[in-house]
Biotite code that builds the C-alpha atoms (Angstrom):
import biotite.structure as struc

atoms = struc.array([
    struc.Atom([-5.717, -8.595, -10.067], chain_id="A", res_id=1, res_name="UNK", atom_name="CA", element="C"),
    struc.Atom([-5.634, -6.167, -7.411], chain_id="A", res_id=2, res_name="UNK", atom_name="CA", element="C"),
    struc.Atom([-4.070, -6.478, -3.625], chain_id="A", res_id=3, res_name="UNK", atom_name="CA", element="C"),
    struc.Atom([-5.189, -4.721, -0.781], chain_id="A", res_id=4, res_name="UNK", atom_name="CA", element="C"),
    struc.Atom([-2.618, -4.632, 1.788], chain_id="A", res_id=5, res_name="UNK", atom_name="CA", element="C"),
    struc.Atom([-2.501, -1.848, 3.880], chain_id="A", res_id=6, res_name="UNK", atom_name="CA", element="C"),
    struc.Atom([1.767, -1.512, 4.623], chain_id="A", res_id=7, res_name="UNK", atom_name="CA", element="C"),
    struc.Atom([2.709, -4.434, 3.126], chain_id="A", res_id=8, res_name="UNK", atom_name="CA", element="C"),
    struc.Atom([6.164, -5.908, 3.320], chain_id="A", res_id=9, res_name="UNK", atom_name="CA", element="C"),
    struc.Atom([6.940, -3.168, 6.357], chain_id="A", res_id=10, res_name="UNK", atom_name="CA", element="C"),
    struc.Atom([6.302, 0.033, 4.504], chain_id="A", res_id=11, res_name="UNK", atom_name="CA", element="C"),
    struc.Atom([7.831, 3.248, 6.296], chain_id="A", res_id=12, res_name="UNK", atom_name="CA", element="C"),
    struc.Atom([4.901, 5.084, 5.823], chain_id="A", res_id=13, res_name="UNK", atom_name="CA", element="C"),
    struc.Atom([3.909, 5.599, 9.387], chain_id="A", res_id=14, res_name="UNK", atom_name="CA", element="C"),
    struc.Atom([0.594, 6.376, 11.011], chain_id="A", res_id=15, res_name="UNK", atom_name="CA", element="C"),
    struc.Atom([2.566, 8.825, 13.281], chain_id="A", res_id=16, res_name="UNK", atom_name="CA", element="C"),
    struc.Atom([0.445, 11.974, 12.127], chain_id="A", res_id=17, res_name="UNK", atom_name="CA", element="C"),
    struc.Atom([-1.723, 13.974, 15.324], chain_id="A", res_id=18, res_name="UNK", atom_name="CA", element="C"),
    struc.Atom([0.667, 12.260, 17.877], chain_id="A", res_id=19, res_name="UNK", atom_name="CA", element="C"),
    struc.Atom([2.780, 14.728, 19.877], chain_id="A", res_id=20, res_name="UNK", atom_name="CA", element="C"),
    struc.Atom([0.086, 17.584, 19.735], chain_id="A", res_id=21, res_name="UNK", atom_name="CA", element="C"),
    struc.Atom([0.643, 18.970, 23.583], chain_id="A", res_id=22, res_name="UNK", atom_name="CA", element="C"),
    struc.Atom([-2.319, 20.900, 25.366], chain_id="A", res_id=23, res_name="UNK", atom_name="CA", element="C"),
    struc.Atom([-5.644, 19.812, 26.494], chain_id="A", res_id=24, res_name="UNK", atom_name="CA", element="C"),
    struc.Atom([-7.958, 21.418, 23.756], chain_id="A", res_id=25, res_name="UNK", atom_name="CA", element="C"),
    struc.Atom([-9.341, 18.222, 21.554], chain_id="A", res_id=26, res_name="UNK", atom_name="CA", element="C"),
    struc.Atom([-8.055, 18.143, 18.281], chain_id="A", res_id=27, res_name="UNK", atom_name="CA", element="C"),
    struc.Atom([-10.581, 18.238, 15.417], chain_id="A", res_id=28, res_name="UNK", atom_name="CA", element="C"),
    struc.Atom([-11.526, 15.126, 13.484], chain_id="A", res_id=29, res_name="UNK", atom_name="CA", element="C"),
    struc.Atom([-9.603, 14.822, 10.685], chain_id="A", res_id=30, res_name="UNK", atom_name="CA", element="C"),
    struc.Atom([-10.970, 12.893, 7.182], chain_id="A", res_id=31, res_name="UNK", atom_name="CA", element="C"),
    struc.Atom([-9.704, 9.277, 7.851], chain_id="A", res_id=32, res_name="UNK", atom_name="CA", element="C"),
    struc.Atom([-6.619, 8.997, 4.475], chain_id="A", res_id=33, res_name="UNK", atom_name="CA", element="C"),
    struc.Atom([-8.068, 6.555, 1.469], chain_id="A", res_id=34, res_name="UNK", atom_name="CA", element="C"),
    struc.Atom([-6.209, 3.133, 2.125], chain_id="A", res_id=35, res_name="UNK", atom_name="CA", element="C"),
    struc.Atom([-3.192, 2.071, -0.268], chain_id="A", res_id=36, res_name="UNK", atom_name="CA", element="C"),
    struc.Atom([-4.192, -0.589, -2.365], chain_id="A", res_id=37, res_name="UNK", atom_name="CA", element="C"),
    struc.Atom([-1.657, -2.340, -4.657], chain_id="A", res_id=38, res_name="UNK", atom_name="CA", element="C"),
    struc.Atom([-2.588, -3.394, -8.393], chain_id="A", res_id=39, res_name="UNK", atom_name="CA", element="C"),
    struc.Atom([-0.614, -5.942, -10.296], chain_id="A", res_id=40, res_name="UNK", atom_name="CA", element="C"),
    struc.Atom([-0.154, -4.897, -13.693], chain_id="A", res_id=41, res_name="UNK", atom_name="CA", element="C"),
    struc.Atom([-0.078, -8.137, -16.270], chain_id="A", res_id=42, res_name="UNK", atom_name="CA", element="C"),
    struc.Atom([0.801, -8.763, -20.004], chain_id="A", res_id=43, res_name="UNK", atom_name="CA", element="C"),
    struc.Atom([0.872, -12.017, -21.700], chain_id="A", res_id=44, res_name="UNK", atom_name="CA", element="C"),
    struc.Atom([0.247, -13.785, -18.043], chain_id="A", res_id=45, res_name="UNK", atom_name="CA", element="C"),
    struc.Atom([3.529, -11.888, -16.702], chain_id="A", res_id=46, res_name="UNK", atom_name="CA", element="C"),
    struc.Atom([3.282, -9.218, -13.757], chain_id="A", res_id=47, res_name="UNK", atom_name="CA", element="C"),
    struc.Atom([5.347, -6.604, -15.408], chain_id="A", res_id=48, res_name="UNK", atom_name="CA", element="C"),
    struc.Atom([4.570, -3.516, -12.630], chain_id="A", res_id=49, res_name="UNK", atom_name="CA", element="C"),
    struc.Atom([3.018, -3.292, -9.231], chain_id="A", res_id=50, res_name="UNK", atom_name="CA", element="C"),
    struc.Atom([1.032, -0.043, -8.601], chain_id="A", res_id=51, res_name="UNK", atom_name="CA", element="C"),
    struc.Atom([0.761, 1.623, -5.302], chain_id="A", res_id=52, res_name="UNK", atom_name="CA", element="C"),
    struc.Atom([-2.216, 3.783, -5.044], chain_id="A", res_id=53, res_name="UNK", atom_name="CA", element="C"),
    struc.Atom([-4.284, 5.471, -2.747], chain_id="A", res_id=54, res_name="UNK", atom_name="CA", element="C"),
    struc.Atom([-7.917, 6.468, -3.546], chain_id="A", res_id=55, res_name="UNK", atom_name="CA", element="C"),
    struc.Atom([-7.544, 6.869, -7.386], chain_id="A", res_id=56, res_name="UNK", atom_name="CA", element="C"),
    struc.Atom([-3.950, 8.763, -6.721], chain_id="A", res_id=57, res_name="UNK", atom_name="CA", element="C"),
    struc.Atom([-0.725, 6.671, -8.197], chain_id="A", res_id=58, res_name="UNK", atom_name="CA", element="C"),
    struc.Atom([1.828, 6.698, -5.693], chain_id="A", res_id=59, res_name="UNK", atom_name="CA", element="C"),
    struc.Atom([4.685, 4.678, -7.098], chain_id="A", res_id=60, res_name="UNK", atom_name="CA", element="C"),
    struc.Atom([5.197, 1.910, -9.763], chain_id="A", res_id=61, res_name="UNK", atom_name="CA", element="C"),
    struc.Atom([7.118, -1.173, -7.912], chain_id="A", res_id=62, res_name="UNK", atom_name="CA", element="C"),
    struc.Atom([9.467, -3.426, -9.949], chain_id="A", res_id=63, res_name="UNK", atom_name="CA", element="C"),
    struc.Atom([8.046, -6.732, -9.493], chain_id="A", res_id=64, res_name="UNK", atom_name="CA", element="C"),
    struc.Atom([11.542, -8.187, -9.620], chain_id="A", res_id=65, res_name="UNK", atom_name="CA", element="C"),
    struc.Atom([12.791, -5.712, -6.571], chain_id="A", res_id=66, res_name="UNK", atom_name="CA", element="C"),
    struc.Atom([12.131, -7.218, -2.885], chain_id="A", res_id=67, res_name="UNK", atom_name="CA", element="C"),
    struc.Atom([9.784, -5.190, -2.222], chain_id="A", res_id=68, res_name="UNK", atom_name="CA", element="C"),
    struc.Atom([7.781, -6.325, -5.428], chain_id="A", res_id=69, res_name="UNK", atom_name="CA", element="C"),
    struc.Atom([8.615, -9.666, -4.256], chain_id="A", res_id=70, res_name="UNK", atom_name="CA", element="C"),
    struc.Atom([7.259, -9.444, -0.899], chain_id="A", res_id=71, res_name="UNK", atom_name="CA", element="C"),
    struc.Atom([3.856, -7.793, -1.902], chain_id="A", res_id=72, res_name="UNK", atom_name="CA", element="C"),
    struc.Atom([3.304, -10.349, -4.518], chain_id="A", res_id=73, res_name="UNK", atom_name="CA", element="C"),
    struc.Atom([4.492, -13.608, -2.081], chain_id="A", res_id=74, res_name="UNK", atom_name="CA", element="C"),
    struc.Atom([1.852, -11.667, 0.165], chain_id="A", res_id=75, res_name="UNK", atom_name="CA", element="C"),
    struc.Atom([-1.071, -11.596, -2.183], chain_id="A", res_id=76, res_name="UNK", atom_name="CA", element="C"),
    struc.Atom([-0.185, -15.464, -3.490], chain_id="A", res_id=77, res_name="UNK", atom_name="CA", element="C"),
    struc.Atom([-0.410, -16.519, 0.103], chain_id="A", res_id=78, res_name="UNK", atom_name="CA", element="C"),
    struc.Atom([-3.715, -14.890, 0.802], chain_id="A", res_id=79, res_name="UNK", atom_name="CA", element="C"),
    struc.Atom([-5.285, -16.132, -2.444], chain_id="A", res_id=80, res_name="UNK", atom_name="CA", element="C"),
    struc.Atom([-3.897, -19.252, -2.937], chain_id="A", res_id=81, res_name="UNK", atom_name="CA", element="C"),
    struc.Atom([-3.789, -18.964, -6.939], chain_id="A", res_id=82, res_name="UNK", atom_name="CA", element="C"),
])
């Protein structure tokens, strides 16, 4: 079971990266960052983690009890309707 929700439940990590660069010389085009994905990990039919990763890199393990484990997984019930 895997989510893909890119800043779900109002994640701080901002896009805010390139702005504020003064000057008129054009920046160079930068490798677009892998999109964080969210995997649900289950045991006897019981989400017992939530994984935040990006690419194949494991940011974070979120309690699924927390609010923000709450909100991701209200999020991903919503969308899917299971």
């Amino acid at each position: 079971m895997a989510e893909n929700e890119n800043a779900a439940g109002g994640a701080t990590e901002g896009g805010a990266e390139g702005e504020g660069q003064a000057g008129g010389a054009a920046a160079a085009p930068q490798a677009a960052p892998e999109e964080i994905t969210y995997h649900a990990v289950e045991k006897d039919g019981q989400v017992t983690a939530i994984w935040e990763m990006q690419g194949r890199k494991h940011l974070r393990t979120i309690d699924p009890r927390s609010r923000q484990g709450q909100e991701i997984l209200r999020l991903y019930t919503a969308e899917h309707g299971e």
